[in-house]
PDB file as gemmi writes it, atoms N, CA and C in Angstrom:
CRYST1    1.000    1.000    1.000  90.00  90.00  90.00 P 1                      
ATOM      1  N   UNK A   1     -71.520  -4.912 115.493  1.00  0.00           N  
ATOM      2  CA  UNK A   1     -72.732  -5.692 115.470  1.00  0.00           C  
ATOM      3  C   UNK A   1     -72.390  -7.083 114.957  1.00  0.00           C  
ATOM      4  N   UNK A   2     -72.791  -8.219 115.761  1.00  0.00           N  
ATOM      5  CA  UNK A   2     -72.101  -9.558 115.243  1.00  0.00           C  
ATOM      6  C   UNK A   2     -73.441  -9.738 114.090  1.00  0.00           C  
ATOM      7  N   UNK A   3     -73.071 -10.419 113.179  1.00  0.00           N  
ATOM      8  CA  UNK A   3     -74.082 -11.012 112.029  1.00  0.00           C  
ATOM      9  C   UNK A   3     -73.403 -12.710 111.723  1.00  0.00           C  
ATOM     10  N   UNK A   4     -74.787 -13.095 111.063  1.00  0.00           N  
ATOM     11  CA  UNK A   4     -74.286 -14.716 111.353  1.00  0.00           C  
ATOM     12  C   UNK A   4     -73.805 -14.816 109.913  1.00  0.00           C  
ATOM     13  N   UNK A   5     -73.193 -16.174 109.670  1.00  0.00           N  
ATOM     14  CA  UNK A   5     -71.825 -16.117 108.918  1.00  0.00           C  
ATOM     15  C   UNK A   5     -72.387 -16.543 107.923  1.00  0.00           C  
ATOM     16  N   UNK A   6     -73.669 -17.270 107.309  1.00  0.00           N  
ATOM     17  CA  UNK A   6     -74.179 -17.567 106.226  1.00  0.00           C  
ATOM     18  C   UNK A   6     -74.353 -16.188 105.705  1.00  0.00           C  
ATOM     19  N   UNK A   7     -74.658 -15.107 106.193  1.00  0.00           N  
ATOM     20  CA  UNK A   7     -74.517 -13.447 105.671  1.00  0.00           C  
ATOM     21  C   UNK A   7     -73.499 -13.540 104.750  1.00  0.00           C  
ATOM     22  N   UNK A   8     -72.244 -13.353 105.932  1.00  0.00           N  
ATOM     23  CA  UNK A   8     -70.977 -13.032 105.502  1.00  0.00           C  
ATOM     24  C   UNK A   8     -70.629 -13.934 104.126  1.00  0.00           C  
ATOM     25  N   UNK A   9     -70.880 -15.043 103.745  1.00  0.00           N  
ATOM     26  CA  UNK A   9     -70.703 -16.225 103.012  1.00  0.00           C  
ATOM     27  C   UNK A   9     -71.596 -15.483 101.766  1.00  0.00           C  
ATOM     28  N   UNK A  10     -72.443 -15.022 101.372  1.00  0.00           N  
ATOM     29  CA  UNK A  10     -73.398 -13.975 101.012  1.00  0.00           C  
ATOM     30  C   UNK A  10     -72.676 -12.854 100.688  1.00  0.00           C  
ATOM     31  N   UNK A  11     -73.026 -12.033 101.574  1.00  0.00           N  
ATOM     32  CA  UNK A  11     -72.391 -10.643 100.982  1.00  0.00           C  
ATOM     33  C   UNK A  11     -71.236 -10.161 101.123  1.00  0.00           C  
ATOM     34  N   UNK A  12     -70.193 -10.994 101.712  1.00  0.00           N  
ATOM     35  CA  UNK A  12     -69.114 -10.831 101.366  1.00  0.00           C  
ATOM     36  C   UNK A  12     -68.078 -12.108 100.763  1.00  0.00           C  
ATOM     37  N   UNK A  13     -68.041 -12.633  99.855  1.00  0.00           N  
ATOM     38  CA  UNK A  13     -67.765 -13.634  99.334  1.00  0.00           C  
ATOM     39  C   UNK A  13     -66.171 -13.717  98.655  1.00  0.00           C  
ATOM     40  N   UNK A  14     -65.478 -13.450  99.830  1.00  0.00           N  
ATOM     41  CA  UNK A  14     -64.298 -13.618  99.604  1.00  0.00           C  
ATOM     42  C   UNK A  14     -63.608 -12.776  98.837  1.00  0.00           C  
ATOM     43  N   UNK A  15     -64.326 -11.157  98.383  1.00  0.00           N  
ATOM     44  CA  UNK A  15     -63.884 -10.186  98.339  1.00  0.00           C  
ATOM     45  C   UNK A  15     -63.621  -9.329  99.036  1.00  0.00           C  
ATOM     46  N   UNK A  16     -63.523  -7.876  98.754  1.00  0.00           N  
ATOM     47  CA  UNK A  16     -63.341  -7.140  99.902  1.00  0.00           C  
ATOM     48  C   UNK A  16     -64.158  -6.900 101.083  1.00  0.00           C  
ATOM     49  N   UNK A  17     -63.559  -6.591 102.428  1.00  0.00           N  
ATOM     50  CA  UNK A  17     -63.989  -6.703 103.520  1.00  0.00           C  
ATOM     51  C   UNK A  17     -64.631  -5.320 103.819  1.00  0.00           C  
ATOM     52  N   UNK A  18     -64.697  -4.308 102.648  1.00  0.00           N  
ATOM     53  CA  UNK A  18     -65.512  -2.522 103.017  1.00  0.00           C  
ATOM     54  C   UNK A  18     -66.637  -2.856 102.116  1.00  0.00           C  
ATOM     55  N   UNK A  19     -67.745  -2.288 102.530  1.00  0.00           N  
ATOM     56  CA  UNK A  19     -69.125  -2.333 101.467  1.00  0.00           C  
ATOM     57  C   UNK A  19     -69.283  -0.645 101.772  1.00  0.00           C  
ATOM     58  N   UNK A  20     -70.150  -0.288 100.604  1.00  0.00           N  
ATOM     59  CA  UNK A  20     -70.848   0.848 101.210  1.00  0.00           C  
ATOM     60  C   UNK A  20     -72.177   0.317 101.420  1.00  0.00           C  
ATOM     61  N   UNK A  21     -72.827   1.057 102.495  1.00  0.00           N  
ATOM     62  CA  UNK A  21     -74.195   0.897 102.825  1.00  0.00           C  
ATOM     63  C   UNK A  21     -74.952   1.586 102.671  1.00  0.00           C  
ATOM     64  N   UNK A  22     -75.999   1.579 101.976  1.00  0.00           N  
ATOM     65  CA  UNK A  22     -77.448   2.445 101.853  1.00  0.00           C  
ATOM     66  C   UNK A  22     -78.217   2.439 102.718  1.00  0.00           C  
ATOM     67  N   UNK A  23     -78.581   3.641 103.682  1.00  0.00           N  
ATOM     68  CA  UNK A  23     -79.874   3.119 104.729  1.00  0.00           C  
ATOM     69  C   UNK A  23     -81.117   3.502 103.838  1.00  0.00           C  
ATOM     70  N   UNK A  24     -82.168   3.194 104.231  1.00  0.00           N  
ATOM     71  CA  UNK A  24     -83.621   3.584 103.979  1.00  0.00           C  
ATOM     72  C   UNK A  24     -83.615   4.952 103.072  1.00  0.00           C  
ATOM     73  N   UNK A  25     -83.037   5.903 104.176  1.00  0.00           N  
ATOM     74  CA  UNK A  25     -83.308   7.594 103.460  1.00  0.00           C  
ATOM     75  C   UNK A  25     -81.961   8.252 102.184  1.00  0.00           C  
ATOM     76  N   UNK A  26     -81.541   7.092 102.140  1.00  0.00           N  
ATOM     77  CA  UNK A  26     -80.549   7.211 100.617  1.00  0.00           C  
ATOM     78  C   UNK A  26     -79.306   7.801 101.148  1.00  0.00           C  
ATOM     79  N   UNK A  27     -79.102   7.983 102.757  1.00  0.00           N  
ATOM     80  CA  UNK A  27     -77.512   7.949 103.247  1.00  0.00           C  
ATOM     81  C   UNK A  27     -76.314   6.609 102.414  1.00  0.00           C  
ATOM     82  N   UNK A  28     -75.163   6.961 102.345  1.00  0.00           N  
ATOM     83  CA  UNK A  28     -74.600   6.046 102.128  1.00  0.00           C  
ATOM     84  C   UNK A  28     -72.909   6.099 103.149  1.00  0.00           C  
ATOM     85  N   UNK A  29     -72.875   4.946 103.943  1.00  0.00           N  
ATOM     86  CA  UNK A  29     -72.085   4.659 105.140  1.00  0.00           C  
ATOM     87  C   UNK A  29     -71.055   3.523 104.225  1.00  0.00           C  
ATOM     88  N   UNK A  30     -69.674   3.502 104.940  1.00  0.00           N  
ATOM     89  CA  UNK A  30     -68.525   2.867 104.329  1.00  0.00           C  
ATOM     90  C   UNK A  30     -68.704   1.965 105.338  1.00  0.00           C  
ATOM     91  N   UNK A  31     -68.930   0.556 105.586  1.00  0.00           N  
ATOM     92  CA  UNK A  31     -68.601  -0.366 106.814  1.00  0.00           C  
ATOM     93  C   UNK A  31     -68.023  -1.306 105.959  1.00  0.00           C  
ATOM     94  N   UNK A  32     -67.301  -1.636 107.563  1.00  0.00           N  
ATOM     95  CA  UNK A  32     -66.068  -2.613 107.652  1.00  0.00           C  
ATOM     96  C   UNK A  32     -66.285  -4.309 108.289  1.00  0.00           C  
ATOM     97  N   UNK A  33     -66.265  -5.202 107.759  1.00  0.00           N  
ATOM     98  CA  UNK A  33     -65.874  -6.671 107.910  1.00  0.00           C  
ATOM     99  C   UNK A  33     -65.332  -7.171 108.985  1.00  0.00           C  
ATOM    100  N   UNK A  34     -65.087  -7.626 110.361  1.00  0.00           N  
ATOM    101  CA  UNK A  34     -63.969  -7.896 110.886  1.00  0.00           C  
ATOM    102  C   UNK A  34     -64.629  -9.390 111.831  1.00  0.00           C  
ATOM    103  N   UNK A  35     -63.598 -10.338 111.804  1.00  0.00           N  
ATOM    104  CA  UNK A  35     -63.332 -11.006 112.630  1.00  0.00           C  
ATOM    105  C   UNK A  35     -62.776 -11.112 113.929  1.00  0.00           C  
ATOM    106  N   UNK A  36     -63.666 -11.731 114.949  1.00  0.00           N  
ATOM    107  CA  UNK A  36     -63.261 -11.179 116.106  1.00  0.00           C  
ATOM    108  C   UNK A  36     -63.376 -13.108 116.593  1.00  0.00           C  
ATOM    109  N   UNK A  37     -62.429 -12.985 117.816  1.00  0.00           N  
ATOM    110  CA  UNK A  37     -62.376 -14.049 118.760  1.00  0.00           C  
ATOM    111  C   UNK A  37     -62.876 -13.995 119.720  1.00  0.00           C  
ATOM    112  N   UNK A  38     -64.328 -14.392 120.027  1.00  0.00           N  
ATOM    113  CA  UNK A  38     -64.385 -14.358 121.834  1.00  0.00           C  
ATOM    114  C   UNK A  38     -63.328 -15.247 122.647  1.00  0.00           C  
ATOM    115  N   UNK A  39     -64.019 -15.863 123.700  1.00  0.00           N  
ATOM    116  CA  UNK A  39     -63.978 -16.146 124.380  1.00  0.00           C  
ATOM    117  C   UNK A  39     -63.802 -17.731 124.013  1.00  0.00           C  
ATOM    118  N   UNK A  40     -65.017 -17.811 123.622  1.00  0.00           N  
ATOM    119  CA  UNK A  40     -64.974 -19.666 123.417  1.00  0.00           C  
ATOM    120  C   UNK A  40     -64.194 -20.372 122.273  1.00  0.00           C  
ATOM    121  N   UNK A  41     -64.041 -19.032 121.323  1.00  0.00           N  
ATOM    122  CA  UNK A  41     -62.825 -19.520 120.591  1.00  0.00           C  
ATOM    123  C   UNK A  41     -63.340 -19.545 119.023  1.00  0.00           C  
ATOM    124  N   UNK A  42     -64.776 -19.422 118.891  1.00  0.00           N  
ATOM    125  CA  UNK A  42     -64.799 -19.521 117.369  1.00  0.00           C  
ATOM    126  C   UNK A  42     -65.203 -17.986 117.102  1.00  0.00           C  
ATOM    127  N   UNK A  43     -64.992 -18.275 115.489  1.00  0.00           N  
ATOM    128  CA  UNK A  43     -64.903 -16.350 114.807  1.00  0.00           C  
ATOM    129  C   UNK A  43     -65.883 -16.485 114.996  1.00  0.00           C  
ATOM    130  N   UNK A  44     -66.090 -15.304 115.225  1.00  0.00           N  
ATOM    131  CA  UNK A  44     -67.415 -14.442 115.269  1.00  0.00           C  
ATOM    132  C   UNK A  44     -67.247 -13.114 114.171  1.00  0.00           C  
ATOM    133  N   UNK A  45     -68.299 -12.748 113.091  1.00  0.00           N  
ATOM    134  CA  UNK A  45     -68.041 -11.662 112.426  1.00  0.00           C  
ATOM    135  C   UNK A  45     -68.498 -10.651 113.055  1.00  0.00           C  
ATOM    136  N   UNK A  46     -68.213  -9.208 112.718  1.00  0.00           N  
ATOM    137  CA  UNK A  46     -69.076  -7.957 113.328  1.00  0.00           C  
ATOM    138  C   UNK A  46     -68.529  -7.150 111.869  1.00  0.00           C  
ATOM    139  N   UNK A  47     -69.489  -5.778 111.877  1.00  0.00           N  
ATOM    140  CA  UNK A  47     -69.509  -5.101 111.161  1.00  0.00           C  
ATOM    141  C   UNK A  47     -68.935  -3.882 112.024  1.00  0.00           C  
ATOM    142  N   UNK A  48     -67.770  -3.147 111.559  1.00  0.00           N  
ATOM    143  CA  UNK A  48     -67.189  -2.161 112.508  1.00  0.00           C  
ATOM    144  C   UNK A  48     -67.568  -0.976 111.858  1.00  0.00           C  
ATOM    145  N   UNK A  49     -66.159   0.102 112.476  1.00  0.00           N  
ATOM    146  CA  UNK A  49     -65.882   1.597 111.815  1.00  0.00           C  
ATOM    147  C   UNK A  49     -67.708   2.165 111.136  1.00  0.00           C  
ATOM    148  N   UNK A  50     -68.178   2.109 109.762  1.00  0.00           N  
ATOM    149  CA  UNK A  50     -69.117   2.592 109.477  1.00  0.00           C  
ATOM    150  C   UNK A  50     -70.191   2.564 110.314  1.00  0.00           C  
ATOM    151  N   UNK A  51     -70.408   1.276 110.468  1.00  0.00           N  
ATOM    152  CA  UNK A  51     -71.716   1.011 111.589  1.00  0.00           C  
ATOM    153  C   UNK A  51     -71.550   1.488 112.401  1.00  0.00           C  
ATOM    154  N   UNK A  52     -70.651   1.849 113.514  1.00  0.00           N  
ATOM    155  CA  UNK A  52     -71.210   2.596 114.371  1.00  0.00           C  
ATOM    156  C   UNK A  52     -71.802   3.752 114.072  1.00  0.00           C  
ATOM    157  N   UNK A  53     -71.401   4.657 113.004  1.00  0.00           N  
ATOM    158  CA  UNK A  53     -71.904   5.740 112.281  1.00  0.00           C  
ATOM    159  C   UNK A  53     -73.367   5.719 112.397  1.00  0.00           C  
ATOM    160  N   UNK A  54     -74.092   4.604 111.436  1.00  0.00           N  
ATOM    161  CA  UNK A  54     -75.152   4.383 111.523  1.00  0.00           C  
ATOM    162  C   UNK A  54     -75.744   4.288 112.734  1.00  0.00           C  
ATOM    163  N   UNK A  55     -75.754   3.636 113.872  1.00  0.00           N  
ATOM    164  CA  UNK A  55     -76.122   3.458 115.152  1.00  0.00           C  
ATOM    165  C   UNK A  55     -76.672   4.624 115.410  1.00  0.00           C  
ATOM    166  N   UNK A  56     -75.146   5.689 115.644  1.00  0.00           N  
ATOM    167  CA  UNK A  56     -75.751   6.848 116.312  1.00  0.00           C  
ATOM    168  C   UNK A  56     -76.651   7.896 115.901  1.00  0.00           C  
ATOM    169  N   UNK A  57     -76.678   7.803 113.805  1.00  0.00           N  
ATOM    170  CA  UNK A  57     -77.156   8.613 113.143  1.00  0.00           C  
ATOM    171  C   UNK A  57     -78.829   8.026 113.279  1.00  0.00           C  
ATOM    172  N   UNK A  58     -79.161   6.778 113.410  1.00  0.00           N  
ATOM    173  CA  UNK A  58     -80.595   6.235 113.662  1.00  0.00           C  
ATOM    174  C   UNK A  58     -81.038   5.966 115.060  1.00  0.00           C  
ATOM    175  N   UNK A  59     -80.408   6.172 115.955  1.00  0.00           N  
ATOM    176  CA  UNK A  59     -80.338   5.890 117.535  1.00  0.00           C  
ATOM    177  C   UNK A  59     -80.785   4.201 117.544  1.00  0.00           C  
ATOM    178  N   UNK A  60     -79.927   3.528 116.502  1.00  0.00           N  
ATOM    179  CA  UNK A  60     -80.517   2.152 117.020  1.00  0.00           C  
ATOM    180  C   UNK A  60     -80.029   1.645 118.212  1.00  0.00           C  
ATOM    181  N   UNK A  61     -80.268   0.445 118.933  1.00  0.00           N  
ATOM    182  CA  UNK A  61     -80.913   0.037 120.256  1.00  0.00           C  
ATOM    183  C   UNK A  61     -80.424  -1.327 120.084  1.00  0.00           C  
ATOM    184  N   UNK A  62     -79.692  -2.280 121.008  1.00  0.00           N  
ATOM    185  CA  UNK A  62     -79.557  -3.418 120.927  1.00  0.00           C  
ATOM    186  C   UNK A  62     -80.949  -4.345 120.519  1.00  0.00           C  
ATOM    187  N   UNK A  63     -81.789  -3.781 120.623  1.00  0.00           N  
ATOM    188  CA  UNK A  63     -83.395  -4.651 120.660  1.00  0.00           C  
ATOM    189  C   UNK A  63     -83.823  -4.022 118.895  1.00  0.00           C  
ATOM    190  N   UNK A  64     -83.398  -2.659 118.160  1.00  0.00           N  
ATOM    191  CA  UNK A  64     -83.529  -2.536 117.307  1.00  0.00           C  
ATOM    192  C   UNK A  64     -83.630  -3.566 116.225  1.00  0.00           C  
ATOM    193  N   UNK A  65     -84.786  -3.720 115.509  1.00  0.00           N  
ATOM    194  CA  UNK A  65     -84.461  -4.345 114.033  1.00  0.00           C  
ATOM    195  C   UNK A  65     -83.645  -3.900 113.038  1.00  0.00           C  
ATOM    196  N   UNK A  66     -82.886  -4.789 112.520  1.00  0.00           N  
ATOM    197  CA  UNK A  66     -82.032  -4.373 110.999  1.00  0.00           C  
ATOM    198  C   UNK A  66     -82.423  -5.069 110.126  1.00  0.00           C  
ATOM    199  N   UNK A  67     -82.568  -4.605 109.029  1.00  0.00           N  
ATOM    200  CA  UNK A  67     -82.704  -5.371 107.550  1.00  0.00           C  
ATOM    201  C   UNK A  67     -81.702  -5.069 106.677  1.00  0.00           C  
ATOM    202  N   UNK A  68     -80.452  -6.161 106.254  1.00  0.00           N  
ATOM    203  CA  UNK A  68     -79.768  -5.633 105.595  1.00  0.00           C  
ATOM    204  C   UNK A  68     -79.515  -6.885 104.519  1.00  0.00           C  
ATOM    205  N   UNK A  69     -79.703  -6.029 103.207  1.00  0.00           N  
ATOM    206  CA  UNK A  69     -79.838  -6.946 101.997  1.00  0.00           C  
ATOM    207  C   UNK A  69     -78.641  -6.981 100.708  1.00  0.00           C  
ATOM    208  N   UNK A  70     -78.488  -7.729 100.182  1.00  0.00           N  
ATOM    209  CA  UNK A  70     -77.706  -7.692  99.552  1.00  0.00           C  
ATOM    210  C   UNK A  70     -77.870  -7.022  97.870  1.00  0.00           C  
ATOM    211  N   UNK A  71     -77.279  -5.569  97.398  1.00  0.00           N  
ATOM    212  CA  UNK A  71     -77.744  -5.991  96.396  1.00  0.00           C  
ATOM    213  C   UNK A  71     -77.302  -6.842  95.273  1.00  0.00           C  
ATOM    214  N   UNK A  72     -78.352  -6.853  94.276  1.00  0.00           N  
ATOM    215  CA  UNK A  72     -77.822  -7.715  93.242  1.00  0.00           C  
ATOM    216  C   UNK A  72     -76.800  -7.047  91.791  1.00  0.00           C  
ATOM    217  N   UNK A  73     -75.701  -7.428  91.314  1.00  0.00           N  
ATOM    218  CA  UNK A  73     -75.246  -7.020  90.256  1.00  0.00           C  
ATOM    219  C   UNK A  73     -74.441  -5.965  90.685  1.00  0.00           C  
ATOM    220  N   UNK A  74     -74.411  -5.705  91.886  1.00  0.00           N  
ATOM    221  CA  UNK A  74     -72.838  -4.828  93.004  1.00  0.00           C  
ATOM    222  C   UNK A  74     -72.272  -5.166  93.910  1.00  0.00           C  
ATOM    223  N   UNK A  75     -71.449  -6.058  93.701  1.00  0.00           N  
ATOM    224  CA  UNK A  75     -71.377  -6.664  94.593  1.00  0.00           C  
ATOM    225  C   UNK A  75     -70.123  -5.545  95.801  1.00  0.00           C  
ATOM    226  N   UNK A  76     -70.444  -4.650  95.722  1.00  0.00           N  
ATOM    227  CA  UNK A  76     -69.519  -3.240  96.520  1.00  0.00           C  
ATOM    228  C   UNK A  76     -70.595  -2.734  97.442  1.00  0.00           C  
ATOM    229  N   UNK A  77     -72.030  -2.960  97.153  1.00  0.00           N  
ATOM    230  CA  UNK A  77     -72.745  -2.663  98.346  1.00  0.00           C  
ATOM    231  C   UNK A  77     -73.445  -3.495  98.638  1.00  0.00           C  
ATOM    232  N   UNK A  78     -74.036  -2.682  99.872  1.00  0.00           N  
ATOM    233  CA  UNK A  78     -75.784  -3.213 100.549  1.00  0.00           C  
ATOM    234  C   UNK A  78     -76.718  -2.565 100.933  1.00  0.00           C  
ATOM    235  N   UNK A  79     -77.410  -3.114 101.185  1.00  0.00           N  
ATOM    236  CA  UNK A  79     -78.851  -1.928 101.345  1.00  0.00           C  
ATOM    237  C   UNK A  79     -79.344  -2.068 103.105  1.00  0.00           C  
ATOM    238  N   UNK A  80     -79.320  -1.047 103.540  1.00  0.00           N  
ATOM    239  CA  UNK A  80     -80.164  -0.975 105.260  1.00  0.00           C  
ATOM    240  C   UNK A  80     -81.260  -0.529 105.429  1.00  0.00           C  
ATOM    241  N   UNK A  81     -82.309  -1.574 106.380  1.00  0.00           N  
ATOM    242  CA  UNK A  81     -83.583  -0.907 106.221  1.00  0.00           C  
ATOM    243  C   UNK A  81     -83.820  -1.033 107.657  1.00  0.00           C  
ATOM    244  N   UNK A  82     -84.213  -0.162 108.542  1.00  0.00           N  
ATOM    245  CA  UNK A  82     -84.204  -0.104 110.156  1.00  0.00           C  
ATOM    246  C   UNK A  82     -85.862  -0.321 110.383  1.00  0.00           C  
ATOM    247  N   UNK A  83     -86.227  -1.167 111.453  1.00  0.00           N  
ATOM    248  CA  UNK A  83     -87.739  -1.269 111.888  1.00  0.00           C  
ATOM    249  C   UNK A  83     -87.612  -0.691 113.823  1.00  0.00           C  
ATOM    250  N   UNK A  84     -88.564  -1.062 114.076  1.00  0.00           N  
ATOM    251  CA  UNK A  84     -88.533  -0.825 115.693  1.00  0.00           C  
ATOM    252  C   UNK A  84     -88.086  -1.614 116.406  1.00  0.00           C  
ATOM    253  N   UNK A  85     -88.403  -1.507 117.737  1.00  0.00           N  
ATOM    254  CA  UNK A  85     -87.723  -2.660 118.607  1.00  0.00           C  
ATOM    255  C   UNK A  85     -88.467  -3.767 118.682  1.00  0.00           C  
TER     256      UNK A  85                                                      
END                                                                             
């Protein structure tokens, strides 16, 4: 899932690139950081490995909403909150 980089600048701040994630119903998912290159040449971030986990465990949907927050005073996780399409 690409996320825009003021995120990344945010919740991942030049520490490690694994968070755990909390969804809504108190699951907790290991996702991964990664930089990717398209095409046109600038990074693009995505969130790998865990997230897909999540995807399939919530059947989210390219049109799906995500809410994902940072918490405060851990900086080892985040919090996921899923809406509709």
């Amino acid at each position: 899932m690409p996320i825009p980089t003021i995120f990344v600048d945010q919740a991942f701040p030049g520490g490690p690139r694994t968070k755990l994630m909390e969804t809504q119903d108190g699951n907790v998912y290991q996702v991964q950081l990664y930089a990717r290159r398209p095409r046109l040449g600038h990074r693009e971030f995505c969130l790998g490995r865990g997230w897909r986990q999540v995807e399939h465990a919530y059947g989210l949907a390219p049109s799906s909403r995500v809410c994902i927050v940072i918490e405060e005073g851990r900086e080892d996780a985040i919090r996921a909150t899923f809406g509709g399409p």
